[in-house]
PyMOL Python script that loads the backbone (N, CA, C, O; Angstrom):
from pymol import cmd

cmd.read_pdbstr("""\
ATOM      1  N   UNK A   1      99.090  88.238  78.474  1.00  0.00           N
ATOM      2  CA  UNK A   1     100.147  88.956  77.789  1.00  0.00           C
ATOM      3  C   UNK A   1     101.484  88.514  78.368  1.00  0.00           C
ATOM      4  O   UNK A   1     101.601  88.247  79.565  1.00  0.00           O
ATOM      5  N   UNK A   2     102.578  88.434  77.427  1.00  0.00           N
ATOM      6  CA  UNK A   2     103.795  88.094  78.195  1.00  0.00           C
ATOM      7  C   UNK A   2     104.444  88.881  78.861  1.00  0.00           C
ATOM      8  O   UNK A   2     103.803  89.908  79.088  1.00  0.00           O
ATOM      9  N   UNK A   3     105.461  88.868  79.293  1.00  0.00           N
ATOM     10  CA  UNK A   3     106.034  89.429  80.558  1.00  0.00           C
ATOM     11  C   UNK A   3     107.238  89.742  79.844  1.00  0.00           C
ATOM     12  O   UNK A   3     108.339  89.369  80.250  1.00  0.00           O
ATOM     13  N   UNK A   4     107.020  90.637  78.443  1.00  0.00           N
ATOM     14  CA  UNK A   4     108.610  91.325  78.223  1.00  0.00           C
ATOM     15  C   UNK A   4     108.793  92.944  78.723  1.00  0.00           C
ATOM     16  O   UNK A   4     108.055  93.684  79.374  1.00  0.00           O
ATOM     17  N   UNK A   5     110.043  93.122  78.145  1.00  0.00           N
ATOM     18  CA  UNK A   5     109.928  94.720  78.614  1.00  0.00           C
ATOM     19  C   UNK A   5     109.400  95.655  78.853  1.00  0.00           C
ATOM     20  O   UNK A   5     109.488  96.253  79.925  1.00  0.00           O
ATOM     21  N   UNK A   6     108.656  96.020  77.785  1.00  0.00           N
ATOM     22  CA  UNK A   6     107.822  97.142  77.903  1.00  0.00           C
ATOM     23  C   UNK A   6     106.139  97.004  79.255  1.00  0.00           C
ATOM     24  O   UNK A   6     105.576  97.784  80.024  1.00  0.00           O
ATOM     25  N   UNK A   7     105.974  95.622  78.863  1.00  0.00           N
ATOM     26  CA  UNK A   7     104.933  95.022  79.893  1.00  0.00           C
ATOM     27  C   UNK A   7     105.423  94.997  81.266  1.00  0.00           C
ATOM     28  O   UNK A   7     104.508  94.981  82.090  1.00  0.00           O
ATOM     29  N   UNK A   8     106.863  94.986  81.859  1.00  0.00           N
ATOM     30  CA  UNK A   8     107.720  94.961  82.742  1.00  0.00           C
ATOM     31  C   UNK A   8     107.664  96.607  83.583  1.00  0.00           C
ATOM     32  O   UNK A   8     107.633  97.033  84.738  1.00  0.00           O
ATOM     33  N   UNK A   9     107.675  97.163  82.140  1.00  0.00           N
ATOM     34  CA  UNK A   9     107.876  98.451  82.804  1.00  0.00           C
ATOM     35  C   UNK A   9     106.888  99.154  83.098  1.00  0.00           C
ATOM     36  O   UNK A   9     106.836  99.980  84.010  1.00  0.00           O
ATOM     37  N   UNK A  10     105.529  98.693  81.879  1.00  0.00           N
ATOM     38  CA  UNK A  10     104.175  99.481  82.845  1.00  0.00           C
ATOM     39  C   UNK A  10     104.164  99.087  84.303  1.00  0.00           C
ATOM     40  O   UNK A  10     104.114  99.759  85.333  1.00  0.00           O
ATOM     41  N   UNK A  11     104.216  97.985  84.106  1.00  0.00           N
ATOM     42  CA  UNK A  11     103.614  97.294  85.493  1.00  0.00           C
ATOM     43  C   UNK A  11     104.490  98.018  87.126  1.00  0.00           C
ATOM     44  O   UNK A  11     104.034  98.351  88.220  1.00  0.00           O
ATOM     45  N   UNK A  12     105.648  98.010  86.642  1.00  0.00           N
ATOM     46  CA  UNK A  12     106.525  98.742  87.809  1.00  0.00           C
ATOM     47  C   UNK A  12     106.412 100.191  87.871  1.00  0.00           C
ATOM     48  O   UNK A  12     106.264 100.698  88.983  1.00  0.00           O
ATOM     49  N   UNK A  13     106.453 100.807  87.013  1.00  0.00           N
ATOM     50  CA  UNK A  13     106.733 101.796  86.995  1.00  0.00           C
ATOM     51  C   UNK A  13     105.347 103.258  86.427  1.00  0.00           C
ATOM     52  O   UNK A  13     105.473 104.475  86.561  1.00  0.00           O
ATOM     53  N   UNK A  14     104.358 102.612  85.920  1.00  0.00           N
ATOM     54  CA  UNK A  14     103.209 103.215  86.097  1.00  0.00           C
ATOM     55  C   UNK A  14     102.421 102.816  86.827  1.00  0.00           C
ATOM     56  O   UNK A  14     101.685 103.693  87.279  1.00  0.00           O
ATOM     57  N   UNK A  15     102.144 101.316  87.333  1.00  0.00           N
ATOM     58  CA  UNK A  15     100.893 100.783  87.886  1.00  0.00           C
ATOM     59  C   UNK A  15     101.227 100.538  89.865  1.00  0.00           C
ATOM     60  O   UNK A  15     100.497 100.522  90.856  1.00  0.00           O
ATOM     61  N   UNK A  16     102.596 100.399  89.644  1.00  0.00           N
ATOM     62  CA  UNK A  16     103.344 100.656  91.164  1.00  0.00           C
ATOM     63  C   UNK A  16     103.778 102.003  91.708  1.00  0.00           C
ATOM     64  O   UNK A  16     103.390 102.428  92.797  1.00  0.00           O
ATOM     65  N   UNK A  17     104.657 102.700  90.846  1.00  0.00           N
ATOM     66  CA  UNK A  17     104.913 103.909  91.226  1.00  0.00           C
ATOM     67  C   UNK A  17     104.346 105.149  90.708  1.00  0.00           C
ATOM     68  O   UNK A  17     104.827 106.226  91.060  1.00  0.00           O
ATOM     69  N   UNK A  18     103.270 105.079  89.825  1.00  0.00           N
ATOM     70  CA  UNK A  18     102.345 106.125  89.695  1.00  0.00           C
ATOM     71  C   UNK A  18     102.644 106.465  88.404  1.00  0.00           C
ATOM     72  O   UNK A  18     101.651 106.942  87.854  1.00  0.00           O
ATOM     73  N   UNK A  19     104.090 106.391  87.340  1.00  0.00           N
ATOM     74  CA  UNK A  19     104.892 107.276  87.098  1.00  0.00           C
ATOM     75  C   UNK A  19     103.922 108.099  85.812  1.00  0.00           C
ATOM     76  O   UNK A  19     102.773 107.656  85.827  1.00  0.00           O
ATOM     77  N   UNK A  20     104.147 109.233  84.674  1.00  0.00           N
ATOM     78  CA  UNK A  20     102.952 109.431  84.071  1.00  0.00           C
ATOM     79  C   UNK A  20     103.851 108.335  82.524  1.00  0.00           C
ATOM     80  O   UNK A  20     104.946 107.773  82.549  1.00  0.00           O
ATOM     81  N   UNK A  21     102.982 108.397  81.554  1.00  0.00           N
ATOM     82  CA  UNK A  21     103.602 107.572  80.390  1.00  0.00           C
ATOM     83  C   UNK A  21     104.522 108.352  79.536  1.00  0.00           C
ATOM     84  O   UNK A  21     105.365 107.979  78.720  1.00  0.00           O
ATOM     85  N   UNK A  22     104.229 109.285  79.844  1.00  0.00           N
ATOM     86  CA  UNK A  22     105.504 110.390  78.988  1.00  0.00           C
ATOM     87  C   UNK A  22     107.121 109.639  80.055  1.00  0.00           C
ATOM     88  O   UNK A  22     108.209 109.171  79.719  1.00  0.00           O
ATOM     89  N   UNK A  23     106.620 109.825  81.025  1.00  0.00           N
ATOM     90  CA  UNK A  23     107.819 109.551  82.111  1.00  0.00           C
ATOM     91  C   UNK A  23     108.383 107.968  81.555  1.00  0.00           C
ATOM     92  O   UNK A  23     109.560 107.698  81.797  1.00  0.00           O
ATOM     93  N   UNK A  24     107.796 107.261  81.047  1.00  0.00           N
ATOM     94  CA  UNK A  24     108.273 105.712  80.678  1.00  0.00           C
ATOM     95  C   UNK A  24     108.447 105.952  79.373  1.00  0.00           C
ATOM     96  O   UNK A  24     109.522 105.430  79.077  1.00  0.00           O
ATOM     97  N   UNK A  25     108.048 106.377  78.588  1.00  0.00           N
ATOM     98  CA  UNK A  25     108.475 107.089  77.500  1.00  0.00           C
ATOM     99  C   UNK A  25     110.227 107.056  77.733  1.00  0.00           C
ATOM    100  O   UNK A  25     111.172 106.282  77.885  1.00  0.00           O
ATOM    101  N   UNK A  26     109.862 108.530  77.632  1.00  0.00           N
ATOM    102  CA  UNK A  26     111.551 108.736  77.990  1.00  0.00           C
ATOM    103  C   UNK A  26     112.796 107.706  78.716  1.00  0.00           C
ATOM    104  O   UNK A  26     114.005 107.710  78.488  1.00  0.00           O
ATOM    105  N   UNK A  27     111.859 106.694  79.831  1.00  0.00           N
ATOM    106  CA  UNK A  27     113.113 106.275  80.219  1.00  0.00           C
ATOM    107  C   UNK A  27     113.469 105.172  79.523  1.00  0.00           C
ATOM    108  O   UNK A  27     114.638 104.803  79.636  1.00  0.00           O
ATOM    109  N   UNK A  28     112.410 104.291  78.523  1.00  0.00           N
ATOM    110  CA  UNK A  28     112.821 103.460  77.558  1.00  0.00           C
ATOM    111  C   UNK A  28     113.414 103.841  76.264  1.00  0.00           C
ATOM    112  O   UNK A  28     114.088 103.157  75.494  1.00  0.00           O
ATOM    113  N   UNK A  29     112.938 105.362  76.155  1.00  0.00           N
ATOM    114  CA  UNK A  29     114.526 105.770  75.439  1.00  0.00           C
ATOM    115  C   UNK A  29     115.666 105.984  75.250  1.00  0.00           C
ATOM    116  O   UNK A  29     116.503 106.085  74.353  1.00  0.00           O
ATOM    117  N   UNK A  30     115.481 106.057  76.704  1.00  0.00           N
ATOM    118  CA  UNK A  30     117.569 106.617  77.621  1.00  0.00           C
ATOM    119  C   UNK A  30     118.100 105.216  77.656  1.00  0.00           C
ATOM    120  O   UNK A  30     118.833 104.637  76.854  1.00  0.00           O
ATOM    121  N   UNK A  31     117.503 104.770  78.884  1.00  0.00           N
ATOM    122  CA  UNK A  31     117.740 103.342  78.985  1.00  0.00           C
ATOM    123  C   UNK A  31     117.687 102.183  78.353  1.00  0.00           C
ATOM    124  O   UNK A  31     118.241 101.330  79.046  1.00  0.00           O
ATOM    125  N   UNK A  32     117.275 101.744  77.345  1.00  0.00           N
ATOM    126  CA  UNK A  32     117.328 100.890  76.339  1.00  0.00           C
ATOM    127  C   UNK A  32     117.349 101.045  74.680  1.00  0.00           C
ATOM    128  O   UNK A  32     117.561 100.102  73.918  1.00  0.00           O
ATOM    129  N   UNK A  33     117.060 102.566  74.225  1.00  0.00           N
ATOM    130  CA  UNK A  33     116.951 103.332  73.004  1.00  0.00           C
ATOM    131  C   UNK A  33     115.819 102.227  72.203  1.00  0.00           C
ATOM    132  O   UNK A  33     115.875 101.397  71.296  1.00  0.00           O
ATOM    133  N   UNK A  34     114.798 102.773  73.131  1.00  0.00           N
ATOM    134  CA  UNK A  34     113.639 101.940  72.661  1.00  0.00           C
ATOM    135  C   UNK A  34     112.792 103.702  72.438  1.00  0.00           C
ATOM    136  O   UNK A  34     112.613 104.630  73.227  1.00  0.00           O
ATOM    137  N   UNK A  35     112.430 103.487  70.892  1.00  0.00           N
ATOM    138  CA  UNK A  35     111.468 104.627  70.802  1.00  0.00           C
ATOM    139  C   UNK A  35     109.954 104.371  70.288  1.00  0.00           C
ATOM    140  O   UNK A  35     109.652 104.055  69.138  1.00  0.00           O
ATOM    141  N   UNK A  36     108.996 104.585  71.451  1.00  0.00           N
ATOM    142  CA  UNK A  36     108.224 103.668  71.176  1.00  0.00           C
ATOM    143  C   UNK A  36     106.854 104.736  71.291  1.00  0.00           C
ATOM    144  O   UNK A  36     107.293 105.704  71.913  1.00  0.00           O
ATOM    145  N   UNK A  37     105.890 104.903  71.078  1.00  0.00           N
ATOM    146  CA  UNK A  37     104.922 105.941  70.442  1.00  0.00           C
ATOM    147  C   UNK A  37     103.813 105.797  72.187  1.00  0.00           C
ATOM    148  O   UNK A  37     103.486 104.796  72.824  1.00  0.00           O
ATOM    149  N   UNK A  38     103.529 107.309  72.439  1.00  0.00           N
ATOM    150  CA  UNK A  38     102.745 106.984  73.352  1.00  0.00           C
ATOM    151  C   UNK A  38     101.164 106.392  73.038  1.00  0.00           C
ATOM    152  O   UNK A  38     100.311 106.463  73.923  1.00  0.00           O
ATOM    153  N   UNK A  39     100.930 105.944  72.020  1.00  0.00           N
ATOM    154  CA  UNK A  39      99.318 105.553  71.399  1.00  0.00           C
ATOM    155  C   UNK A  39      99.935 103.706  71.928  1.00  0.00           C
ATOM    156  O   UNK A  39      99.139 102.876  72.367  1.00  0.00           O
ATOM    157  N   UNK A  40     100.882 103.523  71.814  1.00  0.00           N
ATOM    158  CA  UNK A  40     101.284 102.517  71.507  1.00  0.00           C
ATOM    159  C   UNK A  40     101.245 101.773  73.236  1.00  0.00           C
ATOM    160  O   UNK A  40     101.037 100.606  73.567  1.00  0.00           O
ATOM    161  N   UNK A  41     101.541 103.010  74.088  1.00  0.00           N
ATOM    162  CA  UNK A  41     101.909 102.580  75.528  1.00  0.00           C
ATOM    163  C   UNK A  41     100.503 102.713  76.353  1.00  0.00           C
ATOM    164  O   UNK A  41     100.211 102.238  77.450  1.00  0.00           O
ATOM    165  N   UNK A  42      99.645 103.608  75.359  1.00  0.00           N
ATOM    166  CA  UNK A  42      98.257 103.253  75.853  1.00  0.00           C
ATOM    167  C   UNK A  42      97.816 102.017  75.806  1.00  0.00           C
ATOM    168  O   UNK A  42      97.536 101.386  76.825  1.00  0.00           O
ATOM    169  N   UNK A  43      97.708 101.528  74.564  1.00  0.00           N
ATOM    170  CA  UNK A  43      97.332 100.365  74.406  1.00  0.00           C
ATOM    171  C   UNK A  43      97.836  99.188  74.859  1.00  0.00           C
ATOM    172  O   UNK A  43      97.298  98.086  74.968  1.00  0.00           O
ATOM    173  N   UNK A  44      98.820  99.518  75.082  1.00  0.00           N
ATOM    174  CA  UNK A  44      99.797  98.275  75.846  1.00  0.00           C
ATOM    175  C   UNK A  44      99.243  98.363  77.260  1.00  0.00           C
ATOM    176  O   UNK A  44      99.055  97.321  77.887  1.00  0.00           O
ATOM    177  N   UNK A  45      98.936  99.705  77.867  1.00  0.00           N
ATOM    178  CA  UNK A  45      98.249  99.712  79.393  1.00  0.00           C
ATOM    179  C   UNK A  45      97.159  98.943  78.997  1.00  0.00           C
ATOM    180  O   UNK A  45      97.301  97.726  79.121  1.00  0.00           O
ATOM    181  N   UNK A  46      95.943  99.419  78.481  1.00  0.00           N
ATOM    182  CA  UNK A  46      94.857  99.197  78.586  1.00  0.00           C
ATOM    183  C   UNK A  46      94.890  97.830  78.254  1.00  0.00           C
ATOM    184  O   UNK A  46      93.711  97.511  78.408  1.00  0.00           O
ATOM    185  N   UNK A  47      95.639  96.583  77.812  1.00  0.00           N
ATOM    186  CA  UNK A  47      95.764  95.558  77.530  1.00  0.00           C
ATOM    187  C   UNK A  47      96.004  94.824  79.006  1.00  0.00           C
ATOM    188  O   UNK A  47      95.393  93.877  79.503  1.00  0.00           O
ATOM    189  N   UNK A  48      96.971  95.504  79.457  1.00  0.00           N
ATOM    190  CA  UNK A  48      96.799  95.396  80.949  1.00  0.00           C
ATOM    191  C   UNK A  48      96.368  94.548  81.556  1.00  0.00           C
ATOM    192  O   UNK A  48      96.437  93.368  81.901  1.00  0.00           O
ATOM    193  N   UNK A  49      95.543  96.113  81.648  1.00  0.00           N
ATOM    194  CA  UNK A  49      94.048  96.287  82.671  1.00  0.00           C
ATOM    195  C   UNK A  49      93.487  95.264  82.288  1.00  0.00           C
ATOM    196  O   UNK A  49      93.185  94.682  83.331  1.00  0.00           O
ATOM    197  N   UNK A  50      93.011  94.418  81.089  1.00  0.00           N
ATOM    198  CA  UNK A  50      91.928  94.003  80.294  1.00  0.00           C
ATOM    199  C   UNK A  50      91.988  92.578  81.004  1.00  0.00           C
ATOM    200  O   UNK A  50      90.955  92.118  81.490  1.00  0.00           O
ATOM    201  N   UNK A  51      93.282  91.821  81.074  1.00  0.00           N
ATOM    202  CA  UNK A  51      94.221  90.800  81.847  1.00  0.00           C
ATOM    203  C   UNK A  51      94.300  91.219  82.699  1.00  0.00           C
ATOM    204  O   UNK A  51      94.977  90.694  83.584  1.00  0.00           O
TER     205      UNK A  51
END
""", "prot")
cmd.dss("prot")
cmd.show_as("cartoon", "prot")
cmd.util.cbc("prot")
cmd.orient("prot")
């Protein structure tokens, strides 16, 4: 998987600092007005993991 944003930010910020996905949620909404569905940030984890 490539290494853009949202892949940027699981990786730091759920898989390093614990954070929950509601919590990345929100901050890719504040911070970049990215509104992006939590089904969507599952799957983007579990894509991950899979890699």
């Amino acid at each position: 998987m490539s290494q853009d944003l949202i892949t940027k930010t699981l990786k730091t910020y759920f898989i390093k600092k614990g954070k929950s996905l509601k919590v990345i949620q929100r901050y890719l909404s504040v911070k970049y007005r990215m509104h992006i569905e939590e089904k969507i940030l599952r799957k983007r984890l579990q894509d991950l993991r899979v890699n």
